[in-house]
matplotlib code that plots the C-alpha trace (Angstrom):
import matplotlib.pyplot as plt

x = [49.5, 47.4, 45.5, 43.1, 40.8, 37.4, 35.3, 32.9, 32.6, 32.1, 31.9, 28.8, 25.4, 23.5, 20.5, 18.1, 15.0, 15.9, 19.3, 18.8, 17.4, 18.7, 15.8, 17.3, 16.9, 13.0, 12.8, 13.5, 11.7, 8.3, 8.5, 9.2, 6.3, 4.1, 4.8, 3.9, 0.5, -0.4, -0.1, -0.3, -4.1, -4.3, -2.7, -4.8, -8.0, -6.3, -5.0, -7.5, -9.7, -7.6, -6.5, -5.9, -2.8, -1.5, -2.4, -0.5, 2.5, 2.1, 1.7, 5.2, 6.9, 5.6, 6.6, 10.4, 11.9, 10.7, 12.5, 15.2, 15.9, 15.0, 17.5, 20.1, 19.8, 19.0, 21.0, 24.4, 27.6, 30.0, 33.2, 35.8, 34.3, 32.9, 29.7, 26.1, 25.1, 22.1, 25.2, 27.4, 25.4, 24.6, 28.3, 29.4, 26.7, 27.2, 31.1, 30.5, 29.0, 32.4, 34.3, 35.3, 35.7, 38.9, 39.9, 43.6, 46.4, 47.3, 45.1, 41.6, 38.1, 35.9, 33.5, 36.7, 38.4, 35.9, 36.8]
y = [-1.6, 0.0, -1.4, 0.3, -1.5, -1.6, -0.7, -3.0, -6.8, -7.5, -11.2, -10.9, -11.6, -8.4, -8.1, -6.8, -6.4, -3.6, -4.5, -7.9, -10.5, -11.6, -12.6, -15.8, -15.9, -14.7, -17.3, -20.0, -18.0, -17.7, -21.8, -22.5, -20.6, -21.7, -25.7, -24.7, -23.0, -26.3, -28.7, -27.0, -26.3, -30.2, -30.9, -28.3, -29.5, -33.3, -32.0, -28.8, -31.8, -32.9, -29.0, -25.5, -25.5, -28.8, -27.6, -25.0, -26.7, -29.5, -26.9, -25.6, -28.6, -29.6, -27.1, -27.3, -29.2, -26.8, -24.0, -26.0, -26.3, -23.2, -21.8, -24.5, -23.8, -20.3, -18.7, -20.7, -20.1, -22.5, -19.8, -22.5, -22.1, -18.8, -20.2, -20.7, -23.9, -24.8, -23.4, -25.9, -29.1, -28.4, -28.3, -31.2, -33.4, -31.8, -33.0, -36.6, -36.3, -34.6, -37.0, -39.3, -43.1, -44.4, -47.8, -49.5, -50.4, -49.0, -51.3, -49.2, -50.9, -52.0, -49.0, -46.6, -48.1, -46.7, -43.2]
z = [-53.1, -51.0, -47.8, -46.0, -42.7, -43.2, -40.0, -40.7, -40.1, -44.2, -43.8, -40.9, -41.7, -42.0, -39.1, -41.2, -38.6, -35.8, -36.0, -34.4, -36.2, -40.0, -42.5, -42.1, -38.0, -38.8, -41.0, -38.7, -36.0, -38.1, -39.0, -35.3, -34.2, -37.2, -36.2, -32.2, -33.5, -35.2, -32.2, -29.4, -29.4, -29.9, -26.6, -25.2, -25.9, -24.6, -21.0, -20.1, -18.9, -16.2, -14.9, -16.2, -14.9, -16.4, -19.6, -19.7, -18.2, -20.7, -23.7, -22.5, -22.0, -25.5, -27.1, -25.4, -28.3, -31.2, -29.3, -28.7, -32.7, -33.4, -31.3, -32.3, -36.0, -35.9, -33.2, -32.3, -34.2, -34.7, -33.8, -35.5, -38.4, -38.5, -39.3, -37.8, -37.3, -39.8, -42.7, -41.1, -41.2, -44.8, -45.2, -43.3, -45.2, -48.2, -47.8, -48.6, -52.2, -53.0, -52.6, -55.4, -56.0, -55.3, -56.5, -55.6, -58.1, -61.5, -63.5, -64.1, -63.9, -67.0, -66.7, -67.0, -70.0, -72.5, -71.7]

ax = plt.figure().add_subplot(projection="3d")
ax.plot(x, y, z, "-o")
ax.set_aspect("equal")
plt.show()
């Protein structure tokens, strides 16, 4: 049998936006920016009162978290398992609704003897 090496990482996800981004890296980068765009002209209008300036640094800080996810979800890979890390959450939570019931002895329970 033959083998032949393919140049091409098959198992990559494929940046489908200048060569850069993934549809699902827009995605989360669209959502991010679409939850910022909801609150932060709230805490403008609550802090331009006090100073211009303290607005803005509030509106950053503020908006510090959302990043923070987005970038977590989106953007770091989990290189153990080959994986980014929104795909590996789903899989590690995902892992504890496959496993069975497991019950001690040889005798079965009630509920199993009709089967």
């Amino acid at each position: 049998m033959r083998k032949v090496t393919v140049p091409i990482d098959m198992s990559s996800e494929q940046k489908t936006l200048l060569g850069v981004l993934s549809k699902r890296q827009l995605i989360y980068l669209i959502a991010g920016g679409a939850v910022v765009y909801a609150y932060i002209p709230v805490i403008w209008n609550l802090t331009v009162g006090f100073n211009a300036l303290f607005a803005i640094i509030t509106c950053f800080i503020s908006a510090l978290p959302v990043a923070a996810v987005v970038a977590v979800l989106g953007f770091i890979r989990k290189s153990k398992y080959h994986m980014y890390f929104d795909r590996y959450l789903i899989t590690k939570y995902g892992y504890k609704k496959q496993i069975g019931v497991w019950r001690k002895g040889r005798k079965p329970a009630k509920w199993m003897e009709g089967m």
